[in-house]
C-alpha positions in Angstrom: -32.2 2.7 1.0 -34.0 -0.1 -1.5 -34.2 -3.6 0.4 -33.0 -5.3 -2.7 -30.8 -5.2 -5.2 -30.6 -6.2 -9.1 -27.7 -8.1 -8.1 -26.7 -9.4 -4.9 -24.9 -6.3 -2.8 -20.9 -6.9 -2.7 -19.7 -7.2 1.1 -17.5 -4.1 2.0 -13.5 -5.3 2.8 -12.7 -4.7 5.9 -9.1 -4.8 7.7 -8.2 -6.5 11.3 -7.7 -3.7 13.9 -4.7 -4.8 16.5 -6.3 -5.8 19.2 -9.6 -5.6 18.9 -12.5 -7.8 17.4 -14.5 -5.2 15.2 -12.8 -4.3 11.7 -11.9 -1.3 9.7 -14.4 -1.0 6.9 -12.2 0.2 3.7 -13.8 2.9 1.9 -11.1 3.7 -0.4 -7.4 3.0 -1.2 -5.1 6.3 -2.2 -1.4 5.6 -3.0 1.5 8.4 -3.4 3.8 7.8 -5.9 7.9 8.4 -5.6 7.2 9.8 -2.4 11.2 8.0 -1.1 14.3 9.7 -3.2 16.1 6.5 -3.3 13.1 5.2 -5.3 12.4 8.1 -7.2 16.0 7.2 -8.5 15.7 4.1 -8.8 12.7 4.1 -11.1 14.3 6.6 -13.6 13.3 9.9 -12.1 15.5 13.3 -12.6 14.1 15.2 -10.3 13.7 13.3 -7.0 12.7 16.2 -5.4 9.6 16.7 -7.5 6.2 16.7 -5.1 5.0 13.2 -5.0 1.2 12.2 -7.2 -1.5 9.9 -5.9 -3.0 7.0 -7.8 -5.9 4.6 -6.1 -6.1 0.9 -5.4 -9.7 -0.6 -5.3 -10.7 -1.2 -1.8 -11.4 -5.3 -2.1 -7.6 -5.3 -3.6 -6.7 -5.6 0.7 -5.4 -9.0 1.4 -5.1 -10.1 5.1 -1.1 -10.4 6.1 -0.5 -14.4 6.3 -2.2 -15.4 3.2 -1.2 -16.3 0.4 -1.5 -14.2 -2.5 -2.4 -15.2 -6.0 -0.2 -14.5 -8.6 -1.9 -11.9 -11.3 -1.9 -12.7 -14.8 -0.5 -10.4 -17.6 2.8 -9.7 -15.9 6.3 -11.2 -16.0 7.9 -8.5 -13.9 5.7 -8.3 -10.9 7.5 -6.2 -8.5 6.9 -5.5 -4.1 6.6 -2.4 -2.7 6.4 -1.8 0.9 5.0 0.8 3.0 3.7 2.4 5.7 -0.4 2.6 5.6 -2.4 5.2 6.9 -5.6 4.4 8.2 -8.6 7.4 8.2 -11.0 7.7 11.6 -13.3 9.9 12.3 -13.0 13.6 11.8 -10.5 13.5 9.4 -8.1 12.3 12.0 -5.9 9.0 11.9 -7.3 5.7 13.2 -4.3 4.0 13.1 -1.1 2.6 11.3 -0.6 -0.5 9.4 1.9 -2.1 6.8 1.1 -2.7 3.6 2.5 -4.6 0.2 1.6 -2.3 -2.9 2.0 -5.2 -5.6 3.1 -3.8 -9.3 2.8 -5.1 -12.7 6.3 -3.6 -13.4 6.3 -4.6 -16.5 3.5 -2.8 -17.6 3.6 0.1 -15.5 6.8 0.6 -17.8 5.0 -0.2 -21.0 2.1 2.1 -20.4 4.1 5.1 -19.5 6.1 5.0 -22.3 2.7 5.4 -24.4 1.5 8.4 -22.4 -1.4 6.0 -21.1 -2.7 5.6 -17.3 -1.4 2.1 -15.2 -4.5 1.0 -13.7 -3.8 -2.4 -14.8 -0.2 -2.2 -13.0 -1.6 -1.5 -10.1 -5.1 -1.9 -9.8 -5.4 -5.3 -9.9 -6.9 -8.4 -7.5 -5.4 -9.0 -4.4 -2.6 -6.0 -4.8 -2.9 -4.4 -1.3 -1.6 -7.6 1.3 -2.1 -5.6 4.5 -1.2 -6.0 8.3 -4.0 -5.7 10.9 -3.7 -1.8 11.7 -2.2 -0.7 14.9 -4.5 2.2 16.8 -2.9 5.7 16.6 -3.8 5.5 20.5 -1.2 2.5 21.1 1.7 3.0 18.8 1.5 7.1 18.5 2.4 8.9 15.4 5.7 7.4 13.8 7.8 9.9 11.9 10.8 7.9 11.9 11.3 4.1 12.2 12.8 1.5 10.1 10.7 -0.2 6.9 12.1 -2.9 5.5 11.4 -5.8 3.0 13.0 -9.4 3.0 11.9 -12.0 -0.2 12.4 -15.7 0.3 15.0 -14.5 3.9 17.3 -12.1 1.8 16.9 -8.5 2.7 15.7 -6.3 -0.5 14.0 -3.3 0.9 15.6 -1.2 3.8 15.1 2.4 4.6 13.5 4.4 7.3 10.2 6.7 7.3 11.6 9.2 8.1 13.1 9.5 4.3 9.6 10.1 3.3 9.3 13.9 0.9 5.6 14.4 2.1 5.2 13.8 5.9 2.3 11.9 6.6 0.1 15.4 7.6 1.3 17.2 4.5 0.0 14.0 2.2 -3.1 14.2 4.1 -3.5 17.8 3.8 -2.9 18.0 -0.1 -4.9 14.6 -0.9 -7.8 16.9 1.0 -7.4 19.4 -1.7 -8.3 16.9 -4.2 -10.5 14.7 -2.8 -13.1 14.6 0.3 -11.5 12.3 3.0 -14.0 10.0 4.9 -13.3 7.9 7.3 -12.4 4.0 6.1 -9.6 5.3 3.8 -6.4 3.8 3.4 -3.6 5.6 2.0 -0.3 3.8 1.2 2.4 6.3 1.4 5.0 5.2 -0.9 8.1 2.9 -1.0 11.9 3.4 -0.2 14.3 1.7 -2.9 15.1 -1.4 -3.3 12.0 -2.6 -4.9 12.3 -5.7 -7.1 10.8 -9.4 -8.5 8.3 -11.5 -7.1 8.3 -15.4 -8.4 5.5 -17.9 -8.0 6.0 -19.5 -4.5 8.4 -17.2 -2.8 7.7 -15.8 0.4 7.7 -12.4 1.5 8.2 -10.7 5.4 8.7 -7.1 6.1 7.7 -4.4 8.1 7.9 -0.5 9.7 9.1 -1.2 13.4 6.9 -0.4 16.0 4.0 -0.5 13.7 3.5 -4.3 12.5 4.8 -7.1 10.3 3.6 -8.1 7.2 4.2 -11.5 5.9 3.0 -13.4 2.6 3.5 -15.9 0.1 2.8 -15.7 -3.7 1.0 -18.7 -4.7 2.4 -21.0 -7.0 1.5 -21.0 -11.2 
């Protein structure tokens, strides 16, 4: 490995681990799409049965739950999504479970589908992945059913269970193996039930997957 670099070496995000004091070192973020019927619905889909597709996050796009989050340019439909976060140990096993926030440009996620183009920029984008601290697999167990919900501002918007989920946790993890080589540090967000909807400068965001954590946030003000 060279001792130096042409430019200074970016420090790798990391992600608080529930009770402990080291960190989970992200290596990469994997997201499935329409992966909750309601939602498939929801966002205009005809077949809600159809198997779910994966799409990445940058790994510095994790946001520590508490903080608050800036508001992206180039959107005027940003949208939350909430979901349950699966974190990637050793071995190809899970490390743990957490909650996560995956923030969409709505507006042009829309826009770029309708011209046949990829939506990086709808969901790609700084600070897009707010994130509880993740629970160990060894203290909360494997959920497969438990309620994941999303209030904005006190008002309930999101409110489903995990258990509505197409692809199981183990069947996402076996086909996103068939496409990519899993490492330990990867994050994969595992999709959203309906009810997904508008974020506004300032308002403030709670919501979580019982037994697993609770995320809470603020958007910052323009």
């Amino acid at each position: 490995m060279p001792d130096e670099y042409v430019v200074p070496a970016a420090p790798r995000p990391t992600v608080a681990v529930a009770g402990a004091t080291m960190r989970f070192a992200v290596r990469r973020i994997f997201c499935v799409g329409r992966n909750y019927p309601e939602h498939a619905r929801e966002m205009g889909a005809t077949n809600v049965r159809a198997p779910p597709f994966f799409f990445m996050k940058p790994a510095d796009a994790v946001i520590e739950s508490g903080a608050v989050v800036p508001f992206p340019p180039r959107t005027a439909d940003l949208h939350h999504e909430i979901e349950l976060v699966v974190a990637l140990g050793a071995a190809g096993r899970v490390f743990g479970y957490a909650v996560g926030n995956d923030l969409t440009r709505r507006d042009v996620q829309l826009n770029l589908k309708k011209q046949g183009k990829p939506w990086e920029t709808a969901k790609s984008f700084d600070h897009s992945a707010p994130i509880t601290a993740i629970a160990p697999a060894a203290a909360v167990g494997h959920p497969s059913q438990a309620r994941i919900w999303l209030e904005v501002n006190g008002k309930l918007r999101q409110n489903g269970d995990i258990a509505e989920m197409i692809w199981t946790v183990p069947e996402i993890i076996a086909e996103l193996s068939t496409w990519f080589g899993l490492a330990p540090g990867d994050l994969i967000f595992t999709g959203t039930p309906a009810g997904v909807g508008r974020l506004n400068p300032g308002d403030r965001v709670r919501g979580g997957v019982d037994g697993v954590g609770l995320l809470t946030h603020a958007m910052a003000a323009r």
